[in-house]
Kinemage of the C-alpha trace (Angstrom):
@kinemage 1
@onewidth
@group {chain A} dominant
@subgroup {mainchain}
@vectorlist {calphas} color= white
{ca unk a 1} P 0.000 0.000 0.000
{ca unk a 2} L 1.113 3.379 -0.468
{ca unk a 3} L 0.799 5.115 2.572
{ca unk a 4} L 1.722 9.008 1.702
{ca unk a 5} L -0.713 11.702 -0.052
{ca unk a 6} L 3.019 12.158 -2.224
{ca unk a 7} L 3.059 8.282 -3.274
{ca unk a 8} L -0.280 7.953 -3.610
{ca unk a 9} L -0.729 10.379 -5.986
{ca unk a 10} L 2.187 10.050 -7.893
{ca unk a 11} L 0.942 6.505 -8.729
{ca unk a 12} L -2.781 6.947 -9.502
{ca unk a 13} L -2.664 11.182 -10.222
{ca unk a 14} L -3.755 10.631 -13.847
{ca unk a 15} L -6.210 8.620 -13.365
{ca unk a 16} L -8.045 11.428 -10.886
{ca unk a 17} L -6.791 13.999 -13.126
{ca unk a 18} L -8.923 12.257 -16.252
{ca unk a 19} L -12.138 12.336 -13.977
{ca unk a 20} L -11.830 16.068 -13.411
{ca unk a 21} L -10.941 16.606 -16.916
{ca unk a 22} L -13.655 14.564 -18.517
{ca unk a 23} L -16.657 15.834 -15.899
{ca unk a 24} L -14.886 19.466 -14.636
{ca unk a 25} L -18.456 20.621 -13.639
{ca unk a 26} L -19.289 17.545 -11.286
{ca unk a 27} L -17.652 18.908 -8.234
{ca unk a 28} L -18.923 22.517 -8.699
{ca unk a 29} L -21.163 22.708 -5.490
{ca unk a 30} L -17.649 21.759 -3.672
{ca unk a 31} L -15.749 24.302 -4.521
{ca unk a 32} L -18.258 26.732 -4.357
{ca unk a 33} L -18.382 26.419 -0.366
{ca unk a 34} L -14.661 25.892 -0.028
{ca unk a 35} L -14.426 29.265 -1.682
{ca unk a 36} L -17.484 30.513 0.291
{ca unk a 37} L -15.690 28.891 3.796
{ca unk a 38} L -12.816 31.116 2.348
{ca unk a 39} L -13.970 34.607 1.911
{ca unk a 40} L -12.415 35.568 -0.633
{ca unk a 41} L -11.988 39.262 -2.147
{ca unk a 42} L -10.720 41.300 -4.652
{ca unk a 43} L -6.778 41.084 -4.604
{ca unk a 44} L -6.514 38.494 -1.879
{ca unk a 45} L -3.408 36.014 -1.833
{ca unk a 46} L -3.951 32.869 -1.390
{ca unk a 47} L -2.746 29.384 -1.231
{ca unk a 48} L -3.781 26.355 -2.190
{ca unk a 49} L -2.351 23.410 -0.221
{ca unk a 50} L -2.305 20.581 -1.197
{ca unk a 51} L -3.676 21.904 -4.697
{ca unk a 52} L -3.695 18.816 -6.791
{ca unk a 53} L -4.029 19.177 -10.293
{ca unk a 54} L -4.726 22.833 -9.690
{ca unk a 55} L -8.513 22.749 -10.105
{ca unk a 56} L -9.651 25.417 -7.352
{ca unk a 57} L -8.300 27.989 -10.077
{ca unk a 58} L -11.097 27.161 -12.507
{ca unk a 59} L -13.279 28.586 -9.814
{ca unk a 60} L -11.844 31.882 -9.031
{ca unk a 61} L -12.322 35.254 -10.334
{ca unk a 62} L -8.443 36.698 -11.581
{ca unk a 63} L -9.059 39.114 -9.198
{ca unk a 64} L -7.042 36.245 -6.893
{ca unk a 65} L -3.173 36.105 -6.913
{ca unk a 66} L -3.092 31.927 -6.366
{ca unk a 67} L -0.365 29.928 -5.482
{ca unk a 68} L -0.535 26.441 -5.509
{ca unk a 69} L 1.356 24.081 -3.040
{ca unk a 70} L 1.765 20.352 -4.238
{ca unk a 71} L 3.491 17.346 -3.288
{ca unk a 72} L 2.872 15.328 -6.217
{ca unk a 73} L 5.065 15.685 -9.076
{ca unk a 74} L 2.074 13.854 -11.068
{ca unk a 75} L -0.413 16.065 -10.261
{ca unk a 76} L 2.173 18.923 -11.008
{ca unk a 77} L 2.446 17.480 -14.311
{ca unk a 78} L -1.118 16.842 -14.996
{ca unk a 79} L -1.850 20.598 -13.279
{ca unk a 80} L -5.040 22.002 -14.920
{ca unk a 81} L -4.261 25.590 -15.945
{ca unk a 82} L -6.253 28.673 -17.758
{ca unk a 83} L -4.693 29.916 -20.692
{ca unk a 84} L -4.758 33.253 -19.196
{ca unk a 85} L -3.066 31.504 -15.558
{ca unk a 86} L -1.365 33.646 -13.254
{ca unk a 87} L -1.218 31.120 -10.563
{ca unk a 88} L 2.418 30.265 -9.111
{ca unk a 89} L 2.798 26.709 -8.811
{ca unk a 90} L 5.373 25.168 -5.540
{ca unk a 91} L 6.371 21.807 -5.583
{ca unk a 92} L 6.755 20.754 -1.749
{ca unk a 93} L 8.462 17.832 -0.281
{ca unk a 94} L 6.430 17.734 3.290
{ca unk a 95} L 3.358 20.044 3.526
{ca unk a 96} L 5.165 20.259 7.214
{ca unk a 97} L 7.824 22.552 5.921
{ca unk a 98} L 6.203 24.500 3.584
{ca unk a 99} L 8.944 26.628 1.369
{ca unk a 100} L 7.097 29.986 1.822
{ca unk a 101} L 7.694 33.388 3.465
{ca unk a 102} L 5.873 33.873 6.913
{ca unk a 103} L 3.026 36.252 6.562
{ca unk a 104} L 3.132 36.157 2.954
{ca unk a 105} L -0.607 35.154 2.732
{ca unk a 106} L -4.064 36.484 3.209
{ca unk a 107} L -5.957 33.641 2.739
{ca unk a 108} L -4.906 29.363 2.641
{ca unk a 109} L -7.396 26.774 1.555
{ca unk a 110} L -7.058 22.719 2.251
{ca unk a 111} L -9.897 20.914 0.513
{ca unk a 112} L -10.348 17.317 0.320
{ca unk a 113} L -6.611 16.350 0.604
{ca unk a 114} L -5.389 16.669 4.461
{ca unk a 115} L -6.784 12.763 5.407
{ca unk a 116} L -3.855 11.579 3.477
{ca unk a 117} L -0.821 13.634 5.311
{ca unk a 118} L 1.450 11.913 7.731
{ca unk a 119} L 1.110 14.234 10.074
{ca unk a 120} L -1.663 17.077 10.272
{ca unk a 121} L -0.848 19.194 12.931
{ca unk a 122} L 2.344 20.244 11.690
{ca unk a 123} L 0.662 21.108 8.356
{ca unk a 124} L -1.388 23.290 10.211
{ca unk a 125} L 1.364 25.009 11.627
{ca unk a 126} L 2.788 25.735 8.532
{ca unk a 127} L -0.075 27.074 6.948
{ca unk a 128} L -0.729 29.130 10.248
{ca unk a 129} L 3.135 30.206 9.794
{ca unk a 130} L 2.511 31.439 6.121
{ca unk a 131} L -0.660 33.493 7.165
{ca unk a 132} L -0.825 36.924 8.176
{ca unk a 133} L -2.224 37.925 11.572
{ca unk a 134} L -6.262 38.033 10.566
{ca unk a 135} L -5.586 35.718 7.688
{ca unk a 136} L -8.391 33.088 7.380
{ca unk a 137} L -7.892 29.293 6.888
{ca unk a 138} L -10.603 27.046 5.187
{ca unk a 139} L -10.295 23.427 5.514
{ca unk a 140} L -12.497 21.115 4.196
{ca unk a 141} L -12.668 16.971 4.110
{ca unk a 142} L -14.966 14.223 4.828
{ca unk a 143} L -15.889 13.817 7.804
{ca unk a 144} L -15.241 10.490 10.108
{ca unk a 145} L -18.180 7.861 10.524
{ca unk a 146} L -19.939 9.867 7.375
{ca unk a 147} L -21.352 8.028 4.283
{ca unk a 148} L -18.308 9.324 2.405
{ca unk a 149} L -15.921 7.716 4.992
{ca unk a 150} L -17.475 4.564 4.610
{ca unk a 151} L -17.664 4.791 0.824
{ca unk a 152} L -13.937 5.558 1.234
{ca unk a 153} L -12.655 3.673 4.046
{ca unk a 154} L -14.656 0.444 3.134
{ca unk a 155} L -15.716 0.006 -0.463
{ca unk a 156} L -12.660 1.742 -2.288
{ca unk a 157} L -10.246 0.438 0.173
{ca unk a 158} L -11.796 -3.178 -0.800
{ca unk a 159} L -11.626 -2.717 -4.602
{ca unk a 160} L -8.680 -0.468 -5.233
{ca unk a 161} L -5.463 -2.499 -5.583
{ca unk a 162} L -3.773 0.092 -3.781
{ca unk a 163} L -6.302 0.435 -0.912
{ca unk a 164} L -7.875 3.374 0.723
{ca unk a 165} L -6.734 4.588 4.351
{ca unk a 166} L -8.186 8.437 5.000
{ca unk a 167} L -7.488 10.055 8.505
{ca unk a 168} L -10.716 11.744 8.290
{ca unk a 169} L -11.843 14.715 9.973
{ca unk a 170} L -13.845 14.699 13.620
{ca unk a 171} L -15.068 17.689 15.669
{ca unk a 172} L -11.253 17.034 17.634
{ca unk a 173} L -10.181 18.961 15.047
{ca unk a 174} L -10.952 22.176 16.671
{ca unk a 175} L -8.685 21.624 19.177
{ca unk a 176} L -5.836 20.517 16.842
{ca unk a 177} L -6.203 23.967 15.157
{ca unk a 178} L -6.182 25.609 18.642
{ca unk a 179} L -2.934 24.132 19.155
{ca unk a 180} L -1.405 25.589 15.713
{ca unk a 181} L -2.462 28.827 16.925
{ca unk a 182} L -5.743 29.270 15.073
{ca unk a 183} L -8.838 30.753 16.239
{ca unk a 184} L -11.745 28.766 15.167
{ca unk a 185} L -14.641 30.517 13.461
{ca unk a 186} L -17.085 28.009 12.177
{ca unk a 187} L -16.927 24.588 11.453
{ca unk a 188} L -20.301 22.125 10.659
{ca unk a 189} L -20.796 18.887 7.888
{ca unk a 190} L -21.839 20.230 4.888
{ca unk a 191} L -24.192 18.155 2.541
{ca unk a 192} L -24.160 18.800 -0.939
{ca unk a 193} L -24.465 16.986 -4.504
{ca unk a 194} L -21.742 16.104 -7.210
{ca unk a 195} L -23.411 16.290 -10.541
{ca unk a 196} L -23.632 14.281 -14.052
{ca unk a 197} L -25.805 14.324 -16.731
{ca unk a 198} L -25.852 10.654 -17.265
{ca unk a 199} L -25.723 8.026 -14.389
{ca unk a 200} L -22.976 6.433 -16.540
{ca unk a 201} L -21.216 9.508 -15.899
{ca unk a 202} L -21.369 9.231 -12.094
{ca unk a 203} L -19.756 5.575 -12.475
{ca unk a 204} L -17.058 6.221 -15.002
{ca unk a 205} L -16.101 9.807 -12.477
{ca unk a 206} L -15.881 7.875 -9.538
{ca unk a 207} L -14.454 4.785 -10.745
{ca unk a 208} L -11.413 7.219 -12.489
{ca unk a 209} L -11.177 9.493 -9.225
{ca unk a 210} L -10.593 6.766 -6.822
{ca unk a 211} L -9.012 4.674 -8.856
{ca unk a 212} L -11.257 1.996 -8.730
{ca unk a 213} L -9.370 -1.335 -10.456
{ca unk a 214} L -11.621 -4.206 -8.830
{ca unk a 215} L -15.063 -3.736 -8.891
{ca unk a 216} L -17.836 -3.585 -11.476
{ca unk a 217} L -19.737 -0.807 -12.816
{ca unk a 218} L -22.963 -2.617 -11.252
{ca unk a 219} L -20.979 -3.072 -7.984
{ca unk a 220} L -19.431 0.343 -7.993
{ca unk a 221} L -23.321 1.422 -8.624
{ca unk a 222} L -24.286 -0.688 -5.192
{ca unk a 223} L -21.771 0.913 -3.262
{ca unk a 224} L -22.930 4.704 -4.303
{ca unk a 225} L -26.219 3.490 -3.514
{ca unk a 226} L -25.856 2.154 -0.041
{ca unk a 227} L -22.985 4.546 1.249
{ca unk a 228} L -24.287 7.939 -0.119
{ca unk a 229} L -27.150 7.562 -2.144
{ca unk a 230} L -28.223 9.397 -5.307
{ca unk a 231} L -31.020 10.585 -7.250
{ca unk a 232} L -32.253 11.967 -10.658
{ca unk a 233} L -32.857 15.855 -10.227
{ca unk a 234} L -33.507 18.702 -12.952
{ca unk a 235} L -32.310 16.135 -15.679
{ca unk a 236} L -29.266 15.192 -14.301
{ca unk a 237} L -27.660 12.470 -11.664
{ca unk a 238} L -26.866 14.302 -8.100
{ca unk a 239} L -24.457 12.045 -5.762
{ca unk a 240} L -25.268 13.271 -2.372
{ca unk a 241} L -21.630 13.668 -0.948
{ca unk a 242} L -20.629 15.816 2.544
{ca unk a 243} L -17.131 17.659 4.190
{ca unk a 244} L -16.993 18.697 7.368
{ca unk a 245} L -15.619 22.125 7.275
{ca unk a 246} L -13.589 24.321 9.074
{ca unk a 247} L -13.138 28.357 9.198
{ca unk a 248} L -10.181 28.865 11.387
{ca unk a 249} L -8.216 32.691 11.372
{ca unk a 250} L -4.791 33.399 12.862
{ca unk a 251} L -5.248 36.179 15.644
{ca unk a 252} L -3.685 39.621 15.767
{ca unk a 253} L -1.060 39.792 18.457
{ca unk a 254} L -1.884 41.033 21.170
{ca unk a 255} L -2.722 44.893 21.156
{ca unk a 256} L -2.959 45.278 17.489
């Protein structure tokens, strides 16, 4: 098994990369609340970490100076970029030793990518060390004991040949960013839909995303079915799917 988001991703990165390429809209209601978790306005920096294939970008006005932060020279490689791209891209060993400039950021987003990192509380400190004092940190991932944990931590771990481990997020996480000097805001599980026009669709995205190598299309079907559920809506195939997510700022010092 490969154990580390790096090796992980470096080994099945394309095959993820095709499902956002062929169905780019699926995952729209996802990074619409990451962004909303994020407040983002005109001019802000921010970072991306870890960024993947570079998808949040499709999502942001240009208003945004982006940087993204990866560990995977795969998904570096496969990195889905606007023509018109201003966004700086960092390759990065360990997401614990981030090569950034303290206080170089206004805002830092983490979606759907900390429950494979080795160690999560120094990542936090990093991103909390690459923040300016006010700067706002949205976090997002599936939550632990949710349908998308079990979907995750049962199914795919059964059925892809490289297995499925997540470190998922719980409510202890508040005090975990407490400890890397955050304040937290907000954070609540967020239900939501990932969207196809065809239920074919759903399959083939999922199947490509996770990297599914030992299961059916019927099974694969099942295991949508009795983990998250899904439904035929305004013509097209919603996937219920759910992050817990975080708002977390790093204070002012005291007297400022």
């Amino acid at each position: 098994m490969y154990e580390t988001y790096k090796d992980i991703f470096n080994k099945r990165g394309r095959s993820y990369h095709a499902a956002m390429l062929r169905y780019p809209a699926a995952r729209r209601e996802e990074f619409e609340w990451a962004i909303r978790f994020a407040e983002l306005t005109d001019g802000v920096r921010l970072c991306d970490v870890p960024s993947g294939g570079c998808y949040l970008e499709n999502w942001l006005p240009r208003t945004i100076e982006l940087v993204s932060v990866e560990t995977s020279s795969e998904f570096i490689e496969c990195a889905d970029t606007p023509a018109d791209s201003s966004n700086t891209i960092v390759f990065c060993e360990d997401l614990g030793d981030i090569p950034l400039e303290p206080c170089s950021f206004e805002r830092a987003l983490s979606l759907a990518g900390s429950h494979h990192l080795e160690n999560r509380p120094a990542f936090y400190g990093e991103v909390q060390r690459i923040l300016q004092p006010g700067g706002i940190f949205a976090l997002a991932d599936v939550e632990e004991g949710s349908g998308a944990d079990g979907f995750l931590n049962t199914f795919v771990d059964q059925h892809n040949s490289m297995g499925h481990k997540g470190d998922f997020l719980r409510p202890g996480a508040v005090q975990e960013l407490e400890a890397a000097g955050f304040q937290v805001l907000r954070h609540e599980p967020i239900d939501y839909h990932w969207r196809f026009e065809a239920r074919d669709h759903m399959v083939e995205f999922c199947r490509l995303l996770f990297c599914i190598d030992r299961a059916s299309d019927e099974q694969l079907l099942q295991a949508i079915e009795h983990y998250l559920g899904y439904q035929r809506l305004d013509g097209q195939y919603s996937m219920r799917w759910s992050l817990y997510f975080f708002q977390a700022q790093k204070p002012h010092p005291e007297g400022h």
